[in-house]
PyMOL Python script that loads the backbone (N, CA, C, O; Angstrom):
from pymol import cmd

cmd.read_pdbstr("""\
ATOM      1  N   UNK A   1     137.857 152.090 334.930  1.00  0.00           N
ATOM      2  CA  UNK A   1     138.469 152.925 333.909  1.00  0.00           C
ATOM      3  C   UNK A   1     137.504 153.167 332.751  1.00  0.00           C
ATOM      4  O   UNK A   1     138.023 153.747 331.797  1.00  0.00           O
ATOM      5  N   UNK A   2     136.027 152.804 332.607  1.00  0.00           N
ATOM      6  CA  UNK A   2     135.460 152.822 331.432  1.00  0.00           C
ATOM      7  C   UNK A   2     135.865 152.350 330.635  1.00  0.00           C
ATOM      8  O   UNK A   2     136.335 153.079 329.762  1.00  0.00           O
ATOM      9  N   UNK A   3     135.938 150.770 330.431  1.00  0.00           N
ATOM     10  CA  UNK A   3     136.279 150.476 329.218  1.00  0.00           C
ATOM     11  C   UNK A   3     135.850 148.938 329.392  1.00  0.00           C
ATOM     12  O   UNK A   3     136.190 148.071 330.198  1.00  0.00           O
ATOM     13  N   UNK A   4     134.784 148.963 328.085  1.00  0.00           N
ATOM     14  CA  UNK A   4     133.956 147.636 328.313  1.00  0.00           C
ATOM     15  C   UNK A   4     134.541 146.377 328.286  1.00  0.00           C
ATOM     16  O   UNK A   4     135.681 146.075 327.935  1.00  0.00           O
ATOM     17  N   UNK A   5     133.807 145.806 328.619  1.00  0.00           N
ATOM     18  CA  UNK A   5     134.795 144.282 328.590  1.00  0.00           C
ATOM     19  C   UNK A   5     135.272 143.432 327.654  1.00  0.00           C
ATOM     20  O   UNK A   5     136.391 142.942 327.808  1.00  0.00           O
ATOM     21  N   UNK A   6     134.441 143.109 326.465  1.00  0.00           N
ATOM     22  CA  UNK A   6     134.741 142.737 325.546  1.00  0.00           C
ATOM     23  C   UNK A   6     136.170 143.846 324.809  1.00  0.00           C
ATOM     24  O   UNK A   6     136.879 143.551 323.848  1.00  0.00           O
ATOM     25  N   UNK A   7     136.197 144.454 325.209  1.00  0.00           N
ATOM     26  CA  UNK A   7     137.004 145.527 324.519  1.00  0.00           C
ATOM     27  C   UNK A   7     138.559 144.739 325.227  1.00  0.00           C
ATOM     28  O   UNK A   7     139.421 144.275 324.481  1.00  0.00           O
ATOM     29  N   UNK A   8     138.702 144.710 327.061  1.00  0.00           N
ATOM     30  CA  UNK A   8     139.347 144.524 328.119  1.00  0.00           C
ATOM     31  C   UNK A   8     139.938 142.914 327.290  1.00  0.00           C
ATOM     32  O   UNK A   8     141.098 142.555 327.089  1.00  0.00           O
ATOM     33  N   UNK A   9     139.072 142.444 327.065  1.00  0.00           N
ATOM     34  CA  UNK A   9     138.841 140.711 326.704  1.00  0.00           C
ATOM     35  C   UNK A   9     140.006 140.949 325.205  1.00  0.00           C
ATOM     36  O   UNK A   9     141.198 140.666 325.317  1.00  0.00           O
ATOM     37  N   UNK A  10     139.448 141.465 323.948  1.00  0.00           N
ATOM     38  CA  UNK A  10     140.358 141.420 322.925  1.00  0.00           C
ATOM     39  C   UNK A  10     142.142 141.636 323.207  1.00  0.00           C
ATOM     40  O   UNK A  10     143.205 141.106 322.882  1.00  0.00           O
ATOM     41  N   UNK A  11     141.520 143.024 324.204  1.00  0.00           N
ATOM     42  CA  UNK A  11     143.154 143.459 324.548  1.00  0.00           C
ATOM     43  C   UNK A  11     144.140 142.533 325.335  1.00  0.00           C
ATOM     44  O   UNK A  11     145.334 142.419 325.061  1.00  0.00           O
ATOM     45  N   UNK A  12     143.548 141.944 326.253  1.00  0.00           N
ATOM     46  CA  UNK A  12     144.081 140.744 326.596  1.00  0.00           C
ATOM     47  C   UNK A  12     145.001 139.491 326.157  1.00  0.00           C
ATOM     48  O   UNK A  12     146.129 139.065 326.407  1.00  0.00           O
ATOM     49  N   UNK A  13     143.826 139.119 325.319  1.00  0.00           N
ATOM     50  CA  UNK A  13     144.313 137.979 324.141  1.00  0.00           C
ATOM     51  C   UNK A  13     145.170 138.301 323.396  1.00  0.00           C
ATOM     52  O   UNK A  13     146.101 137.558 323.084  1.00  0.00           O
ATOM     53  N   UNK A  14     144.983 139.653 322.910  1.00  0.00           N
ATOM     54  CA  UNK A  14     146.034 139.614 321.877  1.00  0.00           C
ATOM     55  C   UNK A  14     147.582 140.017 322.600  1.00  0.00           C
ATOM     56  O   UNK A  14     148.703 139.768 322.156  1.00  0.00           O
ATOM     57  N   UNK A  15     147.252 140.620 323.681  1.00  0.00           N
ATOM     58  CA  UNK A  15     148.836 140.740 324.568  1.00  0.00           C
ATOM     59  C   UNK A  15     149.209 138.802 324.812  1.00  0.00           C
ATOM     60  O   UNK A  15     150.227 138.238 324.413  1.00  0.00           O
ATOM     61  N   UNK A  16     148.333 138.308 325.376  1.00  0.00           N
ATOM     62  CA  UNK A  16     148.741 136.960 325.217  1.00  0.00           C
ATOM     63  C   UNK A  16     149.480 136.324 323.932  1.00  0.00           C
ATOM     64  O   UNK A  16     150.672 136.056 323.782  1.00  0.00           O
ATOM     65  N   UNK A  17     148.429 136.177 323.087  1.00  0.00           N
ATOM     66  CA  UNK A  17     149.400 135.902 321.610  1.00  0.00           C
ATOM     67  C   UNK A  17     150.323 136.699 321.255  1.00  0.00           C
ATOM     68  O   UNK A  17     150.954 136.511 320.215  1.00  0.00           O
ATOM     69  N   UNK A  18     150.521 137.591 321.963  1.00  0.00           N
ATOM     70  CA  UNK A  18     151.988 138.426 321.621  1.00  0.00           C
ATOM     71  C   UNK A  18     152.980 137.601 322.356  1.00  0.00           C
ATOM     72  O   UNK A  18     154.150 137.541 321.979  1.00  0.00           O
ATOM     73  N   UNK A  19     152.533 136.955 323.409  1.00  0.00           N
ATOM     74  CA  UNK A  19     153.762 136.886 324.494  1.00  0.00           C
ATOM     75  C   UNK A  19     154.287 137.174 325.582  1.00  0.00           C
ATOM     76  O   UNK A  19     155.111 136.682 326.353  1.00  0.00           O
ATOM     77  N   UNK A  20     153.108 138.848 325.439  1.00  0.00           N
ATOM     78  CA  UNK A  20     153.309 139.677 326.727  1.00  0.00           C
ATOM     79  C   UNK A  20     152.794 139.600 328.263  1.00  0.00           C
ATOM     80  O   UNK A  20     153.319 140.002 329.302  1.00  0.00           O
ATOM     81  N   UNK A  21     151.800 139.059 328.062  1.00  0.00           N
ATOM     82  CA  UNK A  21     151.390 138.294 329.339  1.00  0.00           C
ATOM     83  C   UNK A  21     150.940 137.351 329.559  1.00  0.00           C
ATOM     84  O   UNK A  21     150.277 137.103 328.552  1.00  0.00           O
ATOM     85  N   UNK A  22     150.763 136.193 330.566  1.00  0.00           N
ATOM     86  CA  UNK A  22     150.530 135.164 331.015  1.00  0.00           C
ATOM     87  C   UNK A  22     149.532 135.033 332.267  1.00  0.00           C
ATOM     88  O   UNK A  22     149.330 135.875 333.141  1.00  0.00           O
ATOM     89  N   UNK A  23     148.919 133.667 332.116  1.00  0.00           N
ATOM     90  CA  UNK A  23     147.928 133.412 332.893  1.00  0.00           C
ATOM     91  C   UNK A  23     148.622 133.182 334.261  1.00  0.00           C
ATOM     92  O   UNK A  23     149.750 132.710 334.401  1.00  0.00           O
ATOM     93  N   UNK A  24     147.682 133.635 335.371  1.00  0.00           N
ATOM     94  CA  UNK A  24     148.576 133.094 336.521  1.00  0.00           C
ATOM     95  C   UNK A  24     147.557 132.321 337.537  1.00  0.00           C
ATOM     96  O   UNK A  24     146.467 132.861 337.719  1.00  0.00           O
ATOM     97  N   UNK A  25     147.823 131.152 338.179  1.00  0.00           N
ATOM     98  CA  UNK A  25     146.525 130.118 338.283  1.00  0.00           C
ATOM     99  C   UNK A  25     145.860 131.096 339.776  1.00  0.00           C
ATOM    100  O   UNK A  25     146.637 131.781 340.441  1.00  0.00           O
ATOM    101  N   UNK A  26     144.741 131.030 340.032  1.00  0.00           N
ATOM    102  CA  UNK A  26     144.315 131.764 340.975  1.00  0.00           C
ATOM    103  C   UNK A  26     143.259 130.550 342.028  1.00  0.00           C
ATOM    104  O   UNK A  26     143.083 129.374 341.706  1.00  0.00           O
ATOM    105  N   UNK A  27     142.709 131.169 343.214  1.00  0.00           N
ATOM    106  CA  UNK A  27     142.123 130.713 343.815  1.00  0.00           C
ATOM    107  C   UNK A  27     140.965 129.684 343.700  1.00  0.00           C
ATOM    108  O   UNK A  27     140.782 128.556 344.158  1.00  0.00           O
ATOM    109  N   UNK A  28     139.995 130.839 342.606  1.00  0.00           N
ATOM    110  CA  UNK A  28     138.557 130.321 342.442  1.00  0.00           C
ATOM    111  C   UNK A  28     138.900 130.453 340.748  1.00  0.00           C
ATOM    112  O   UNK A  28     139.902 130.996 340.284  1.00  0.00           O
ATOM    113  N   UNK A  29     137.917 129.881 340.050  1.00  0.00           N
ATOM    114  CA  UNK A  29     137.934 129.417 338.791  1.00  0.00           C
ATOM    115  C   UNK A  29     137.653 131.147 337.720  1.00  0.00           C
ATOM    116  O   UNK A  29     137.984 131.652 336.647  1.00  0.00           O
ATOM    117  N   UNK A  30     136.914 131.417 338.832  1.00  0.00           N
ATOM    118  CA  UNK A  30     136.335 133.041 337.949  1.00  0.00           C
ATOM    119  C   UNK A  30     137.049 133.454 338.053  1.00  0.00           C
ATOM    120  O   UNK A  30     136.958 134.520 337.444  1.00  0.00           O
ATOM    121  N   UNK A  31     138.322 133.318 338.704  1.00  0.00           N
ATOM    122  CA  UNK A  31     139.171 134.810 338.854  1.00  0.00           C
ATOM    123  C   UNK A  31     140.195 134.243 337.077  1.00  0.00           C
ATOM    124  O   UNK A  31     140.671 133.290 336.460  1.00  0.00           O
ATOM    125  N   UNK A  32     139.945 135.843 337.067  1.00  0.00           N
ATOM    126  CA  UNK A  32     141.074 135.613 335.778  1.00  0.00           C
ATOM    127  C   UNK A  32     142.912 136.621 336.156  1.00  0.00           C
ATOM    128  O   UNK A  32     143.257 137.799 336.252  1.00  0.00           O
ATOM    129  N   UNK A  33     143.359 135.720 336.220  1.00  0.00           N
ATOM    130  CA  UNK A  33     144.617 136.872 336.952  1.00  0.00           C
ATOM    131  C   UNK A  33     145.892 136.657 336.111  1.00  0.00           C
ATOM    132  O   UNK A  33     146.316 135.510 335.968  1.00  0.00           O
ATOM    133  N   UNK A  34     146.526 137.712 335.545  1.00  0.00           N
ATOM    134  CA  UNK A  34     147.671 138.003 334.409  1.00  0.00           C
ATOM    135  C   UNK A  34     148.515 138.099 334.952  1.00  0.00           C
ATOM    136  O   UNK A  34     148.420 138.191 336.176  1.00  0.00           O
ATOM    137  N   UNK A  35     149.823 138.128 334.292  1.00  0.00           N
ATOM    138  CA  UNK A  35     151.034 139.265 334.919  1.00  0.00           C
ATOM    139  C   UNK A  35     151.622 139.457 334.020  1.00  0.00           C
ATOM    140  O   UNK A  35     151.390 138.638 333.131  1.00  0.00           O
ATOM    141  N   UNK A  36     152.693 140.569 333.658  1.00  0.00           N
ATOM    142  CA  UNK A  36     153.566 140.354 332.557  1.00  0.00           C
ATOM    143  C   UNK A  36     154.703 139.161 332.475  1.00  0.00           C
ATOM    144  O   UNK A  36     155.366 138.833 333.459  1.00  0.00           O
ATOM    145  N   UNK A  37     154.847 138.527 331.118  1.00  0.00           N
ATOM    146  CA  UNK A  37     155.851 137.186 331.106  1.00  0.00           C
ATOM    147  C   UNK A  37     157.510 138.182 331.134  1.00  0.00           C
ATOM    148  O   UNK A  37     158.041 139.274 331.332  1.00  0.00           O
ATOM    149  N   UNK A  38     157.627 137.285 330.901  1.00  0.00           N
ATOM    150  CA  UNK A  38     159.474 137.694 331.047  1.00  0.00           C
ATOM    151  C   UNK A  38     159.610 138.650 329.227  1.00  0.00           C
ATOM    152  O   UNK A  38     160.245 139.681 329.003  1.00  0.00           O
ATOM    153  N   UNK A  39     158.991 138.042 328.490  1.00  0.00           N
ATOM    154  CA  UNK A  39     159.316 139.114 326.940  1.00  0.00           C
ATOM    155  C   UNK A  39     158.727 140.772 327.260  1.00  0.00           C
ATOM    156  O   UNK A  39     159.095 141.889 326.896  1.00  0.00           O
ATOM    157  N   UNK A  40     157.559 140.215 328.188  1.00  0.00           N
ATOM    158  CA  UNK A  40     156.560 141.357 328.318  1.00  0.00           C
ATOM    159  C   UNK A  40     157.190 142.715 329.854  1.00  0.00           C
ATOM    160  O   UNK A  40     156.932 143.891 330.109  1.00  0.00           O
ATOM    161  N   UNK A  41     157.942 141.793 330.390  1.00  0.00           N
ATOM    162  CA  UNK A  41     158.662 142.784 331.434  1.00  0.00           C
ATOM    163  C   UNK A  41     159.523 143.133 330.609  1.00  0.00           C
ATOM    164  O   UNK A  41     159.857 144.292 330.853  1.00  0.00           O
ATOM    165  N   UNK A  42     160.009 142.751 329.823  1.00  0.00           N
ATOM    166  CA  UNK A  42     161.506 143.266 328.858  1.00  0.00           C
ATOM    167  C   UNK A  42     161.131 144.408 328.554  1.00  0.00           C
ATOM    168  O   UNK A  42     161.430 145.461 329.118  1.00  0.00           O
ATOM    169  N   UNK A  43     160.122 144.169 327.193  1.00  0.00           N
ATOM    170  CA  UNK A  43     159.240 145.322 326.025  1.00  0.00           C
ATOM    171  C   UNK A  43     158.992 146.566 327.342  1.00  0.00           C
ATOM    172  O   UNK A  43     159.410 147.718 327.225  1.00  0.00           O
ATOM    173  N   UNK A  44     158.376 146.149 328.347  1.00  0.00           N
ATOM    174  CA  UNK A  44     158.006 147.375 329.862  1.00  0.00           C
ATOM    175  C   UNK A  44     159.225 148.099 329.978  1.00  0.00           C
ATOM    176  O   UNK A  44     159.335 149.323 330.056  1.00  0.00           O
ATOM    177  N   UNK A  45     159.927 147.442 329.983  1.00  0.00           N
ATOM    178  CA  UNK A  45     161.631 148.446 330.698  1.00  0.00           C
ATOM    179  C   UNK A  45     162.237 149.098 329.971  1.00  0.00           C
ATOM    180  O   UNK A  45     162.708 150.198 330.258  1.00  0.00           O
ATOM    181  N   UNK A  46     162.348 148.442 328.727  1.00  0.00           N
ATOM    182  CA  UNK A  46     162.472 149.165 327.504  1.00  0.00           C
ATOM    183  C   UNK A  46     161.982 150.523 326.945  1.00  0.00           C
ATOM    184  O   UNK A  46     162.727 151.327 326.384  1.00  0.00           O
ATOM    185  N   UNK A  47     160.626 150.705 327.158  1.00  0.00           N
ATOM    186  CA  UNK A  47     159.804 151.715 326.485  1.00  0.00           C
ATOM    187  C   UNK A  47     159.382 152.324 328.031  1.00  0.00           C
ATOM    188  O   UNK A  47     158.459 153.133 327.942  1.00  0.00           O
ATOM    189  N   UNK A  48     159.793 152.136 329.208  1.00  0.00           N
ATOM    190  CA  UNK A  48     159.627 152.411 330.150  1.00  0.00           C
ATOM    191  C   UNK A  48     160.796 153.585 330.358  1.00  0.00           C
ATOM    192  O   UNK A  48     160.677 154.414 331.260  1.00  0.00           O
ATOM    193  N   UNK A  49     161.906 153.583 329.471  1.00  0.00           N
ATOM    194  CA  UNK A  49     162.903 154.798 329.821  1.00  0.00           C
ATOM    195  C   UNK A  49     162.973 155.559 328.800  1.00  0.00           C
ATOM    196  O   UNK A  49     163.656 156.582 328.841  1.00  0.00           O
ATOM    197  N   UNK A  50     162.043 155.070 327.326  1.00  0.00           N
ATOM    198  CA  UNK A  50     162.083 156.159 326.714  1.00  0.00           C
ATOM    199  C   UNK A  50     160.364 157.157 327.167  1.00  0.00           C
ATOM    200  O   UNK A  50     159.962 158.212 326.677  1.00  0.00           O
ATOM    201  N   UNK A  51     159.891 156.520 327.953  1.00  0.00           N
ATOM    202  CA  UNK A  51     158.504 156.995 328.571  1.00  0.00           C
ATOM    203  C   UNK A  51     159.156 158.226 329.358  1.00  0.00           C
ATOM    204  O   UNK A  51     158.891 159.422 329.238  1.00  0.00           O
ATOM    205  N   UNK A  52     160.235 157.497 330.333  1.00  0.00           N
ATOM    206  CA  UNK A  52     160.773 158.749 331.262  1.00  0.00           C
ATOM    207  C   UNK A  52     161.674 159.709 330.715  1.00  0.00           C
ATOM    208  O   UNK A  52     162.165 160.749 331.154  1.00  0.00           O
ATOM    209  N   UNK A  53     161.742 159.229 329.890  1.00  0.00           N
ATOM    210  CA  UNK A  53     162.704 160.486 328.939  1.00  0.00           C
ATOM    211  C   UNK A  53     161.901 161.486 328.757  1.00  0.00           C
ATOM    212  O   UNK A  53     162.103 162.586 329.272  1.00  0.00           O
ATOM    213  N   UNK A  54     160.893 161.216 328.000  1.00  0.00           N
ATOM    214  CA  UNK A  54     159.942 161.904 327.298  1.00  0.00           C
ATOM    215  C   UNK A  54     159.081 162.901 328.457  1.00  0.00           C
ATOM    216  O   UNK A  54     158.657 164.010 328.131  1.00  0.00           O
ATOM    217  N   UNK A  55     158.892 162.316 329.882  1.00  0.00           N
ATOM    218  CA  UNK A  55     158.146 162.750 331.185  1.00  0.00           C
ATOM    219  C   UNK A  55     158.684 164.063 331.305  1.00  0.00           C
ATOM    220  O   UNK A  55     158.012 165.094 331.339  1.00  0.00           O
ATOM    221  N   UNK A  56     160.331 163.958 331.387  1.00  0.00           N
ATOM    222  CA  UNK A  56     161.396 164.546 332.023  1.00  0.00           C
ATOM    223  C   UNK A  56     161.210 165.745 331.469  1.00  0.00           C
ATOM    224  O   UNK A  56     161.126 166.793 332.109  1.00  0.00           O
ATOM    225  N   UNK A  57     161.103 165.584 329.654  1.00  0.00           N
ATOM    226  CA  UNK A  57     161.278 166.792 328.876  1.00  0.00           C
ATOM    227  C   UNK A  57     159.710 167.358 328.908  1.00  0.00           C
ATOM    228  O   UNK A  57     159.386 168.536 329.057  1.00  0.00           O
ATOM    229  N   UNK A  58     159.286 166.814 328.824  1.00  0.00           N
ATOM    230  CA  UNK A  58     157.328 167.762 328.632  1.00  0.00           C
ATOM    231  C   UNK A  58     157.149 168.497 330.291  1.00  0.00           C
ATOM    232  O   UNK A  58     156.306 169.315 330.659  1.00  0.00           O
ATOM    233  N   UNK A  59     158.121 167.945 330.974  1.00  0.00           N
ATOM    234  CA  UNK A  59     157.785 168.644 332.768  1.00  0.00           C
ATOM    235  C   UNK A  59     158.891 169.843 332.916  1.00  0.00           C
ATOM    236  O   UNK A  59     158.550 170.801 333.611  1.00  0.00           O
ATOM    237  N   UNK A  60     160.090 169.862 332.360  1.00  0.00           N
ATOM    238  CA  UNK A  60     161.096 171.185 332.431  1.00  0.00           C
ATOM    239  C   UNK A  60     160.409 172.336 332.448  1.00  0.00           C
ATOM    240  O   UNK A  60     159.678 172.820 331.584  1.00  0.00           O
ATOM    241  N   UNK A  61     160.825 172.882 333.914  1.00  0.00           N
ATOM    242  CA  UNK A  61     160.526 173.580 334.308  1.00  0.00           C
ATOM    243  C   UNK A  61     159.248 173.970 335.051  1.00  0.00           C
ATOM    244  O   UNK A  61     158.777 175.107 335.073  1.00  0.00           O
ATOM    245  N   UNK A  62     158.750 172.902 335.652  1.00  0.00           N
ATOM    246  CA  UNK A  62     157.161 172.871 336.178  1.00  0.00           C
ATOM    247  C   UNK A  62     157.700 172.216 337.435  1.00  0.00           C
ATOM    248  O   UNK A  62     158.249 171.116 337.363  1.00  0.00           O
ATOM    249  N   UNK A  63     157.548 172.913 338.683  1.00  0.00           N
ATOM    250  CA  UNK A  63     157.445 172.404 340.091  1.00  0.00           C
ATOM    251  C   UNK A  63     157.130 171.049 339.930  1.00  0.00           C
ATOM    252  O   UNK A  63     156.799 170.460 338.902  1.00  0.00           O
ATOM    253  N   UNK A  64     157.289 170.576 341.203  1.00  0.00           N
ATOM    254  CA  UNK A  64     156.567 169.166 341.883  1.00  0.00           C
ATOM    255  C   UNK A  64     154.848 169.765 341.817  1.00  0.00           C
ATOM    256  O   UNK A  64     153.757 169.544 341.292  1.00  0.00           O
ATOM    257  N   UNK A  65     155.523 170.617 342.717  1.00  0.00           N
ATOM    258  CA  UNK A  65     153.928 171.376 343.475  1.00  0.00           C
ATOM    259  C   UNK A  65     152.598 172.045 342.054  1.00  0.00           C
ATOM    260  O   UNK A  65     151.374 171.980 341.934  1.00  0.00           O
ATOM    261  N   UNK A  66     153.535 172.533 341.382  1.00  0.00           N
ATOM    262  CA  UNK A  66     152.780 173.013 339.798  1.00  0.00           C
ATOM    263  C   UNK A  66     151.884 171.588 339.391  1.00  0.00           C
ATOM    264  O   UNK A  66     150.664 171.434 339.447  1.00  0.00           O
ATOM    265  N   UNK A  67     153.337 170.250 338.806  1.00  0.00           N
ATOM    266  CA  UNK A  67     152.609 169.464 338.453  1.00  0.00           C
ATOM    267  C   UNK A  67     151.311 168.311 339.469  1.00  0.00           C
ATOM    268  O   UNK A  67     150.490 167.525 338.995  1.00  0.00           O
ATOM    269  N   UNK A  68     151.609 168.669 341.057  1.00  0.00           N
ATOM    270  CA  UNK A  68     150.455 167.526 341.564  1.00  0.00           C
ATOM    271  C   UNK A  68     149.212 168.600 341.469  1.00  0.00           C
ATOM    272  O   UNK A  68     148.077 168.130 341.402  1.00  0.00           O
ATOM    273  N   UNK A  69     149.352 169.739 341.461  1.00  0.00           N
ATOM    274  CA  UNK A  69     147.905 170.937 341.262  1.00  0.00           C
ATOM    275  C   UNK A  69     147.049 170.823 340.068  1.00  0.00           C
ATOM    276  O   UNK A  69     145.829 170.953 339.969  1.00  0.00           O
ATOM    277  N   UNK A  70     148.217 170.471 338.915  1.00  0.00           N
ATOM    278  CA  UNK A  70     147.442 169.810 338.062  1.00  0.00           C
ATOM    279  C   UNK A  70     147.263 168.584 337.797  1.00  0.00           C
ATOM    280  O   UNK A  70     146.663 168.532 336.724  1.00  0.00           O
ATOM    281  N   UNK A  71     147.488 167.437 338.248  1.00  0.00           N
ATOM    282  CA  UNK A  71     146.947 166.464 338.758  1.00  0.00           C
ATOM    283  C   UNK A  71     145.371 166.709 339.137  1.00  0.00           C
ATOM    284  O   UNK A  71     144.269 166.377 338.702  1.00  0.00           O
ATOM    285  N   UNK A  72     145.831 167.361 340.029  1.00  0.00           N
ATOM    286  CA  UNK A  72     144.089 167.428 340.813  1.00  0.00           C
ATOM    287  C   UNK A  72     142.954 168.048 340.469  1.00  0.00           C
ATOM    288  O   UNK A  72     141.810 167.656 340.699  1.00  0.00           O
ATOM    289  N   UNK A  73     143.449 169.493 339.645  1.00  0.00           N
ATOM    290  CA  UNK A  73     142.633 169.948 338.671  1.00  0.00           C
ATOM    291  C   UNK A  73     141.963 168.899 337.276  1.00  0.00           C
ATOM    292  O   UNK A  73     140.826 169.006 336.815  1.00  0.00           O
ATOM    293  N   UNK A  74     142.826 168.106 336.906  1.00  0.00           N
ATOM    294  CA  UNK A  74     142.300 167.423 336.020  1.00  0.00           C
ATOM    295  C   UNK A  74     141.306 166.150 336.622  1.00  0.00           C
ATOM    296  O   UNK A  74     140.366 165.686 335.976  1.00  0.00           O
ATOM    297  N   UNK A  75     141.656 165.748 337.807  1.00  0.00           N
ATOM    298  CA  UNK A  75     141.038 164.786 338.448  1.00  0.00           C
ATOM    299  C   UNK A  75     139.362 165.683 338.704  1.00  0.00           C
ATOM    300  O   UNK A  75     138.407 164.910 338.782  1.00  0.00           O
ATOM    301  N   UNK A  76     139.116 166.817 338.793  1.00  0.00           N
ATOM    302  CA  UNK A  76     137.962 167.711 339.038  1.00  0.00           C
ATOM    303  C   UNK A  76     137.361 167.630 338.066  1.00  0.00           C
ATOM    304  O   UNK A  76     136.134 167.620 337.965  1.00  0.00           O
ATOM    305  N   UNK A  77     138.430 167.537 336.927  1.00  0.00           N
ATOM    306  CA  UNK A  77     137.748 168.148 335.646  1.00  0.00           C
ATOM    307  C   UNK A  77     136.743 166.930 335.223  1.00  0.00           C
ATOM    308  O   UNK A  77     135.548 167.094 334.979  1.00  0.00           O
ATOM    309  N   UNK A  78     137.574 165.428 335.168  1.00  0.00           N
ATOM    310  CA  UNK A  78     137.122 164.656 335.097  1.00  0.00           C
ATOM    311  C   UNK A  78     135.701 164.284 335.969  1.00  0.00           C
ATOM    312  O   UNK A  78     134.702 163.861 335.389  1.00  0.00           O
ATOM    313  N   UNK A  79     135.737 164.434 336.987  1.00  0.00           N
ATOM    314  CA  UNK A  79     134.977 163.942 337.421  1.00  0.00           C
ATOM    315  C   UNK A  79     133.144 165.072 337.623  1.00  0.00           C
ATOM    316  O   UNK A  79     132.144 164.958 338.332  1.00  0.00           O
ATOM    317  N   UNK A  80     133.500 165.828 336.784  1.00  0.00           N
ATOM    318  CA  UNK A  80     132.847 166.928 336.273  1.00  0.00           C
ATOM    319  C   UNK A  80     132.153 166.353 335.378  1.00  0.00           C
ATOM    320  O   UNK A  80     130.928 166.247 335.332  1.00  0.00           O
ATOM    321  N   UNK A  81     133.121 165.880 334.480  1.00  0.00           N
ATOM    322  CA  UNK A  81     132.669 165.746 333.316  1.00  0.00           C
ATOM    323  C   UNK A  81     132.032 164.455 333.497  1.00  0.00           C
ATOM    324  O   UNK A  81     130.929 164.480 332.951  1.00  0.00           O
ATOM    325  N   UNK A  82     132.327 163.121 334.146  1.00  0.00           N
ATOM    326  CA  UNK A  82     131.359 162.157 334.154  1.00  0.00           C
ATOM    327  C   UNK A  82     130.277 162.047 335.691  1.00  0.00           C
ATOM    328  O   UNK A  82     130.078 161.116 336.471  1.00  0.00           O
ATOM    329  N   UNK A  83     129.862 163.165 335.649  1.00  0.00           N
ATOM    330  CA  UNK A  83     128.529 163.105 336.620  1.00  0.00           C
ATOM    331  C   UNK A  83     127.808 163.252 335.603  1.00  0.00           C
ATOM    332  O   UNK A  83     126.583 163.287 335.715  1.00  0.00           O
TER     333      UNK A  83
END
""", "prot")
cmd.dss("prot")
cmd.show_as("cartoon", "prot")
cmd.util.cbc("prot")
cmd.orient("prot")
């Protein structure tokens, strides 16, 4: 996703000291593996239906087919733009 690590690293921690996610023990020692905690699935579901609210109204009136075309146009655009 482009986005450096130390950057990945702050955002992390501080979702941790929020509450929002938790360590989850993994295989090998390097792996670092999260998930959302139970406050942090809450805050998700929550802002997760005013997300789809908001989807619902910015898409009225735009096909399926309209919106995956632009999907893919923007996926071009992007990848235009970082060659």
């Amino acid at each position: 996703m482009s986005v450096e690590k130390p950057t990945v690293t702050r955002t992390i921690n501080r979702l941790e000291e929020l509450g929002y996610v938790e360590h989850v023990p993994g295989k090998d020692k390097r792996e670092k593996r999260m998930q959302l905690s139970e406050v942090g699935s809450h805050v998700y579901k929550d802002v997760r239906v005013t997300i789809d609210q908001f989807e619902q109204e910015i898409l009225k009136g735009i096909s399926e087919d309209e919106q995956n075309d632009a999907i893919r146009i923007m996926g071009e655009i992007q990848k235009n733009i970082t060659r």
